[in-house]
C-alpha positions as CSV (number, residue, x, y, z in Angstrom):
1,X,207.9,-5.3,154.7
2,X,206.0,-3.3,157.2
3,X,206.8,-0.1,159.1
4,X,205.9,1.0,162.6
5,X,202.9,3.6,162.4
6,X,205.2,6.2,164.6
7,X,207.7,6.5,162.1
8,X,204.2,7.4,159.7
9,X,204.0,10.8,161.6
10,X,204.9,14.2,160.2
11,X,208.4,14.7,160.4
12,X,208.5,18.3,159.9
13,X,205.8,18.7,162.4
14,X,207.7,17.2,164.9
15,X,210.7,19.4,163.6
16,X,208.9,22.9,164.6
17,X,208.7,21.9,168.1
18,X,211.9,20.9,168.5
19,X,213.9,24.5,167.0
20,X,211.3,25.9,169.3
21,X,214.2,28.0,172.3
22,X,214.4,26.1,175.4
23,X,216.1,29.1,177.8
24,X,218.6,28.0,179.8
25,X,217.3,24.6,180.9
26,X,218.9,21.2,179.4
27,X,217.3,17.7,178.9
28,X,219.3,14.9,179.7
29,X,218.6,11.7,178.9
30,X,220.3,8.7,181.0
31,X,220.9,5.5,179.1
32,X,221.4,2.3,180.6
33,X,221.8,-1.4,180.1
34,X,218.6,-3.8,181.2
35,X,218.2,-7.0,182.9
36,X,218.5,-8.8,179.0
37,X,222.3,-7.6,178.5
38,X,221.3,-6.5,175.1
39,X,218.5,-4.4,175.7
40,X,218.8,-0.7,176.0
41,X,216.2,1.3,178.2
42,X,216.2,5.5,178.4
43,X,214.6,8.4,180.3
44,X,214.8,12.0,180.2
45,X,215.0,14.4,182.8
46,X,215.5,18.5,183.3
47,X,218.5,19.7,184.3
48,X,218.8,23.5,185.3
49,X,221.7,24.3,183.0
50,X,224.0,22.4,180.9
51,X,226.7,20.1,182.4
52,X,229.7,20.9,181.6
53,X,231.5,17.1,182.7
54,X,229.4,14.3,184.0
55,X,230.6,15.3,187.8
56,X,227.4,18.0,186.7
57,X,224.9,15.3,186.1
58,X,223.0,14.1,189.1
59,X,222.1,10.2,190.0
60,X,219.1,8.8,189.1
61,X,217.1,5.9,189.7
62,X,214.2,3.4,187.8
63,X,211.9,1.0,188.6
64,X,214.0,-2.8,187.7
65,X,210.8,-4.9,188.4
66,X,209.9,-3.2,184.9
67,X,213.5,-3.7,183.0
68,X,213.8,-7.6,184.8
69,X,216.5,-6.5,187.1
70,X,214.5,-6.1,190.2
71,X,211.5,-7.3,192.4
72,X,208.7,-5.6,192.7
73,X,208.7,-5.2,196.4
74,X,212.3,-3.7,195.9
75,X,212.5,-2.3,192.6
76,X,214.3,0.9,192.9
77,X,218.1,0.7,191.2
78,X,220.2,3.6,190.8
79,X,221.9,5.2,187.3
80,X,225.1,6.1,187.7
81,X,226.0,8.8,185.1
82,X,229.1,7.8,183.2
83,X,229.6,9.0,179.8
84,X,227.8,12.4,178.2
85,X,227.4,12.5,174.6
86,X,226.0,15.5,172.8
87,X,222.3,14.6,171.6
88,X,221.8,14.3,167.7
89,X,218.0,14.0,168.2
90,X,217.0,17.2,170.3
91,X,220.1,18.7,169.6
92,X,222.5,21.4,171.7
93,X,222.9,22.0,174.4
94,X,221.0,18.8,175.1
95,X,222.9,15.3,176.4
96,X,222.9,11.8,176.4
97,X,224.2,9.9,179.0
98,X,225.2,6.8,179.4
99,X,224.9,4.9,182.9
100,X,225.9,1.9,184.9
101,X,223.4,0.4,187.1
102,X,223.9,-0.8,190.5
103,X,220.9,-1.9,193.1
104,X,219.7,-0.9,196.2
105,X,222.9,-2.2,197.9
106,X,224.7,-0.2,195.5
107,X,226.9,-3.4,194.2
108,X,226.2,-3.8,191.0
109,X,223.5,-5.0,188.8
110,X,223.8,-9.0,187.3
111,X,224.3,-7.1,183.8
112,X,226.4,-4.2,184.7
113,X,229.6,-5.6,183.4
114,X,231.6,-2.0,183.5
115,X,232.8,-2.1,186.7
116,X,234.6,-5.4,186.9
117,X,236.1,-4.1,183.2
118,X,236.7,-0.7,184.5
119,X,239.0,-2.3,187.4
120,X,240.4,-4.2,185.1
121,X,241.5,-1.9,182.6
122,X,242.7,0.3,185.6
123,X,245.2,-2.5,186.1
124,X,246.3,-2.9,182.9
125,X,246.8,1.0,181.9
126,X,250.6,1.0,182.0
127,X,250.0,-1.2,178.6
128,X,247.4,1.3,176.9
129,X,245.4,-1.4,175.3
130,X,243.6,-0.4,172.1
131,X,240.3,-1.8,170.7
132,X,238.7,-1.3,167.7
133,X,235.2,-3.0,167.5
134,X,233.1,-4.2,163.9
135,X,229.6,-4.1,164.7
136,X,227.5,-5.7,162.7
137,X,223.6,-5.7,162.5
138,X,221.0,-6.8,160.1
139,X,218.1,-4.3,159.1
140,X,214.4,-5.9,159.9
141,X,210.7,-4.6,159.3
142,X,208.0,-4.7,161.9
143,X,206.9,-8.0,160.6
144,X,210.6,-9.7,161.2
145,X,211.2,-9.8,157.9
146,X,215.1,-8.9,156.9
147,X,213.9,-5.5,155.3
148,X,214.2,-5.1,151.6
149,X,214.1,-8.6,151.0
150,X,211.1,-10.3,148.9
151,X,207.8,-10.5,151.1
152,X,207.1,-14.2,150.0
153,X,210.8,-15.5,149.2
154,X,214.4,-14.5,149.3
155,X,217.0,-12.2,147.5
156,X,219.7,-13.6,144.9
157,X,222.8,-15.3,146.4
158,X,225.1,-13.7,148.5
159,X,227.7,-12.1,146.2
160,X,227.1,-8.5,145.0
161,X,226.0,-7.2,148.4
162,X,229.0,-6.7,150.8
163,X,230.3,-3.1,150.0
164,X,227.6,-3.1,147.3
165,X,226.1,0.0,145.6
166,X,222.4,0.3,143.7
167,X,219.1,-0.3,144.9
168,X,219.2,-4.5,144.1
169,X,222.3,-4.3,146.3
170,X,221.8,-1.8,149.3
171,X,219.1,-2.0,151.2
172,X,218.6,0.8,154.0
173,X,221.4,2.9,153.3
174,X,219.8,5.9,154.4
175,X,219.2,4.7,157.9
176,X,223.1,3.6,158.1
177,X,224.1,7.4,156.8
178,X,222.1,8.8,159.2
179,X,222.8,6.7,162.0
180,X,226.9,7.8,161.3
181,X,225.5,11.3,160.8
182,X,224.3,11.1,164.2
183,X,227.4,9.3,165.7
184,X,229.6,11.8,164.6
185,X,227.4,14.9,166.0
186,X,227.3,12.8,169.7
187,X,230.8,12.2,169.9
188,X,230.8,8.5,169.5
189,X,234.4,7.2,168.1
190,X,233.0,5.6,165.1
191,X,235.4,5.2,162.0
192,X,233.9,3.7,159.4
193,X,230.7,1.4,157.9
194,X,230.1,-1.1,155.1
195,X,227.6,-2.8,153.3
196,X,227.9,-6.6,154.5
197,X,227.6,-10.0,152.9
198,X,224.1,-10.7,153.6
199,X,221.6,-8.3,152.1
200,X,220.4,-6.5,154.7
201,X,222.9,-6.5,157.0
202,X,225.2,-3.8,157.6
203,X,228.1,-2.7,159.8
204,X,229.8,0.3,161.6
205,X,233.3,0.4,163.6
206,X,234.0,1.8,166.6
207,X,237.7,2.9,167.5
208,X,240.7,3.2,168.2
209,X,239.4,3.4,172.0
210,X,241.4,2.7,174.8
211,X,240.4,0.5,177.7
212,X,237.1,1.6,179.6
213,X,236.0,4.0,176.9
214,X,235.4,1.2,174.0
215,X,232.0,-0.8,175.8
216,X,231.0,3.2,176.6
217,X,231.1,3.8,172.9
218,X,230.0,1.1,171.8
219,X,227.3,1.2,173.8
220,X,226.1,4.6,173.1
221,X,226.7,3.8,168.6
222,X,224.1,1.2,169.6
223,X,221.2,3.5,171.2
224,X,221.8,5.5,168.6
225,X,221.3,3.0,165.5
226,X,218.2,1.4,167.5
227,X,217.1,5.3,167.8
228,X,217.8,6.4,164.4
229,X,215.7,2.8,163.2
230,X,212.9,4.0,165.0
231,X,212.6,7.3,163.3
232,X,212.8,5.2,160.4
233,X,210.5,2.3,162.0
234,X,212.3,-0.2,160.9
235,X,214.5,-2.5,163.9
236,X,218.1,-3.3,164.0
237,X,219.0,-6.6,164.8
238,X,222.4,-8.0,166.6
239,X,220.8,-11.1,166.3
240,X,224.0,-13.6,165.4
241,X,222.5,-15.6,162.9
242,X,219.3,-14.3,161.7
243,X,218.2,-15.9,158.8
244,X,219.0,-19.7,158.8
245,X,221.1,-21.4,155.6
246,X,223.4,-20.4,153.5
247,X,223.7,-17.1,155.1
248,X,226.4,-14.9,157.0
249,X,225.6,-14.5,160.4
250,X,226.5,-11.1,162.3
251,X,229.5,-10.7,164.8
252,X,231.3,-7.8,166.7
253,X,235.0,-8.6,165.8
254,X,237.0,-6.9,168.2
255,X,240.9,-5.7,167.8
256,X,243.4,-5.8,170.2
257,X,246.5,-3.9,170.6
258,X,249.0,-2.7,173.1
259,X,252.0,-0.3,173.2
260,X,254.2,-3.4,173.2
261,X,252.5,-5.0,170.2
262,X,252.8,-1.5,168.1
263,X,256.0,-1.0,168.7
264,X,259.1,-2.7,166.4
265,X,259.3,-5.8,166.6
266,X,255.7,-6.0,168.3
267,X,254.3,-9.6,166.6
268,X,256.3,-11.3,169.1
269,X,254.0,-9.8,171.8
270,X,251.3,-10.5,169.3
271,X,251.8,-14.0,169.0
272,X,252.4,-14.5,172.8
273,X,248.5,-13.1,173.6
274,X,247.2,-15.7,171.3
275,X,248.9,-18.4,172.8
276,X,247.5,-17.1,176.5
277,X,244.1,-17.0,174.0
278,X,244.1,-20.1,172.7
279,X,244.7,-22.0,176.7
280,X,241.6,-19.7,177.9
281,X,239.6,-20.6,174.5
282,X,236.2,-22.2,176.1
283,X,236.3,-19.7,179.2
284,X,236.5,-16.6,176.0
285,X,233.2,-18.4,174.4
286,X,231.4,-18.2,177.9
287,X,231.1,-14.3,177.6
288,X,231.5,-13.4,173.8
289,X,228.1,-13.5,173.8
290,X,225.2,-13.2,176.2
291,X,223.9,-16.5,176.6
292,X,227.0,-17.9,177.2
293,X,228.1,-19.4,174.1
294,X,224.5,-20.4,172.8
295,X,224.0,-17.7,170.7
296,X,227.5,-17.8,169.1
297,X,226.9,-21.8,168.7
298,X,224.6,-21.0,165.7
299,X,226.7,-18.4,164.2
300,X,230.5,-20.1,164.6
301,X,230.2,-22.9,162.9
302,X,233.2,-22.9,160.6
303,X,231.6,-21.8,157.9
304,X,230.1,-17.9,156.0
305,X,233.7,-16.8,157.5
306,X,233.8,-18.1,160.9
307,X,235.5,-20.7,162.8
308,X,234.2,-23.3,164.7
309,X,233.3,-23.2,168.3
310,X,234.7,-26.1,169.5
311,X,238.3,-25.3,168.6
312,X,240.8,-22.8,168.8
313,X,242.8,-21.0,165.5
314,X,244.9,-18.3,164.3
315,X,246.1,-17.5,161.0
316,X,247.4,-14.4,159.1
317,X,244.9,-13.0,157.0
318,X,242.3,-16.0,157.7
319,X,238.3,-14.7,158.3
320,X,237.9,-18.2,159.6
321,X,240.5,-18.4,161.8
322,X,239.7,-17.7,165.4
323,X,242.2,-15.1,165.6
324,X,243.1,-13.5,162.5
325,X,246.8,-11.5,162.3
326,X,245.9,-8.5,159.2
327,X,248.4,-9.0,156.4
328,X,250.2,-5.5,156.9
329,X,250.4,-6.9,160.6
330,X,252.5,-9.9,159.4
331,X,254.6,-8.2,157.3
332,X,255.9,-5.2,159.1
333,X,256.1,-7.3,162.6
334,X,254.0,-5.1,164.5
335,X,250.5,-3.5,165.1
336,X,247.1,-5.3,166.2
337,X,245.1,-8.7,166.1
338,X,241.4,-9.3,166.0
339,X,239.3,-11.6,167.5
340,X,236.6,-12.6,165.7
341,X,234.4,-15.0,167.7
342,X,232.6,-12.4,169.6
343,X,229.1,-12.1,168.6
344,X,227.2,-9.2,167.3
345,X,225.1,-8.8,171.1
346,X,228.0,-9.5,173.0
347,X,228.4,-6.9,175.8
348,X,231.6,-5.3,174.7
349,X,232.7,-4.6,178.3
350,X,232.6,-8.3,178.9
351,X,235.0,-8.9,175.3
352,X,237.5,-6.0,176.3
353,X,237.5,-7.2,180.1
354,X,238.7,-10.4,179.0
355,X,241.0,-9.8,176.3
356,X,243.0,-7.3,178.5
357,X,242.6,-10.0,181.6
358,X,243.9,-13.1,179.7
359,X,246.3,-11.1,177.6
360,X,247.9,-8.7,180.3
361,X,247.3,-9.5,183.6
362,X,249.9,-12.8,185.0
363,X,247.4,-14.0,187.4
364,X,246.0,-17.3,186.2
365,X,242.3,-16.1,187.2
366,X,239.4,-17.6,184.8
367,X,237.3,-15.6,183.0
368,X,234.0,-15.5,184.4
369,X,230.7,-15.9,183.0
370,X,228.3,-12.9,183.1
């Protein structure tokens, strides 16, 4: 398995410069979503003093022809500050911020999907939806190579290595303790992590968030695992189904709840959502993943825990059920659901956005692809 020659450098080198006093000044660095849907781009600026809210931090702008959201003879597209996180890597009083991205008519960008799911959520706010989101991601070297696993073959049998402990289970848990380390310091809502079913692949959760504020989190936990894997020069894949075979593939499952549906007697609301689910089921698969519905065709396939593609199910404690109600759920009437078709690069704005539209809103509008 190879490295990147970057994450070769000194360490504590680079650690003197960065204790070295800074005055009053503050670098900000904006974060935004590129012309892929997946991909991540950043850029740092300096701001006088430290912002107190995100009212303090300034617009900015980029050049799109370069991030394949813009021509070259028009290429300027502006960042729209939207969430501030504290910054794990150059630490206080430093930021991260996250941004939308709208172009030079200020509507916005093909693969900004936050501000159709921030009017949405706007709608449905009298319902306080929930969402908790499972991220999961496999752990590659430079070479592609799932990292830890045999240069010239493959690792024994899946088995031993969800939630698995030892060094012939767990591969890369330092990068997946730091990379919670640093979630924690930024103020991302992250909750847990666990070891997965294929070696290799790993996953964090993000939650309980309510409406706009899950896709901002998510977001932002996922800058910060591709950063921390750079440090480590290794790359985190949300690649849905990277290793062909008799292999899991990697999802985001996303769960759903609203004041209704935690309250007594809430699985009746429950079970009403996934009826309104299961009538919008091919318009869901258009935007649970970025392509839509290509990528997800190789990981939802009915099998490693999934469902298939092609048709619609729900179950109490079924991982290859569509929809799965939790045990607890079923028994004390009330709580949450989770949707497990979403794929691990889905843009989680898109997910929430249509959960909360097909779930809450009466309007028989279709959900529309990104």
């Amino acid at each position: 398995m190879s490295v990147s020659d970057s994450s070769l450098l000194s360490k504590a080198l680079r650690q003197h410069y960065l204790t070295l006093p800074q005055g009053k000044k503050c670098q900000v660095t904006y974060v935004w979503i590129d012309g892929s849907g997946e991909g991540l781009r950043n850029k740092a600026r300096t701001l006088e003093e430290e912002p107190k809210s995100i009212k303090d931090i300034p617009e900015w702008n980029f050049d799109g022809s370069s991030t394949d959201q813009a021509e070259g003879s028009n290429s300027d597209m502006f960042l729209i500050p939207v969430c501030m996180f504290k910054d794990p890597f150059t630490f206080d009083p430093n930021k991260l911020v996250l941004c939308e991205v709208l172009k030079y008519n200020r509507k916005p960008a093909e693969t900004n999907h936050r501000r159709k799911c921030s009017q949405v959520m706007e709608r449905v706010s009298e319902h306080h939806p929930w969402f908790g989101m499972e991220q999961e991601y496999t752990l590659l070297g430079m070479d592609g190579h799932p990292y830890g696993w045999p240069k010239n073959g493959f690792p024994g049998p899946q088995g031993p290595y969800y939630c698995g402990v030892g060094a012939d289970c767990a591969y890369g848990r330092d990068i997946v303790e730091c990379h919670y380390k640093a979630c924690l310091y930024a103020g991302v809502e992250i909750c847990g992590t666990n070891a997965e079913v294929m070696p290799s692949q790993w996953e964090f959760q993000v939650g309980t968030c309510e409406g706009i504020a899950m896709g901002d989190h998510l977001w932002m936990a996922r800058f910060l695992l591709h950063r921390v894997c750079e440090d480590f020069g290794v790359v985190a894949s949300l690649d849905p189904k990277p290793m062909k075979g008799n292999w899991n593939g990697a999802g985001c499952h996303t769960n759903f709840s609203t004041e209704g549906m935690r309250a007594e007697g809430g699985l009746t609301h429950i079970e009403e959502a996934i009826e309104k689910l299961s009538n919008r089921h091919k318009e869901h698969i258009l935007v649970y993943d970025p392509r839509g519905g290509q990528d997800n065709m190789r990981r939802l396939t009915g099998k490693h825990e999934t469902s298939s593609i092609d048709e619609f199910s729900a179950g109490v404690a079924n991982r290859g059920a569509s929809i799965r109600i939790p045990r607890q759920v079923g028994q004390e009437k009330c709580g949450y659901f989770e949707d497990r078709r979403p794929s691990a690069n889905c843009d989680p704005y898109a997910v929430t956005g249509a959960i909360a539209r097909t779930c809450l809103l009466l309007e028989a509008e279709k959900v529309e692809e990104p």
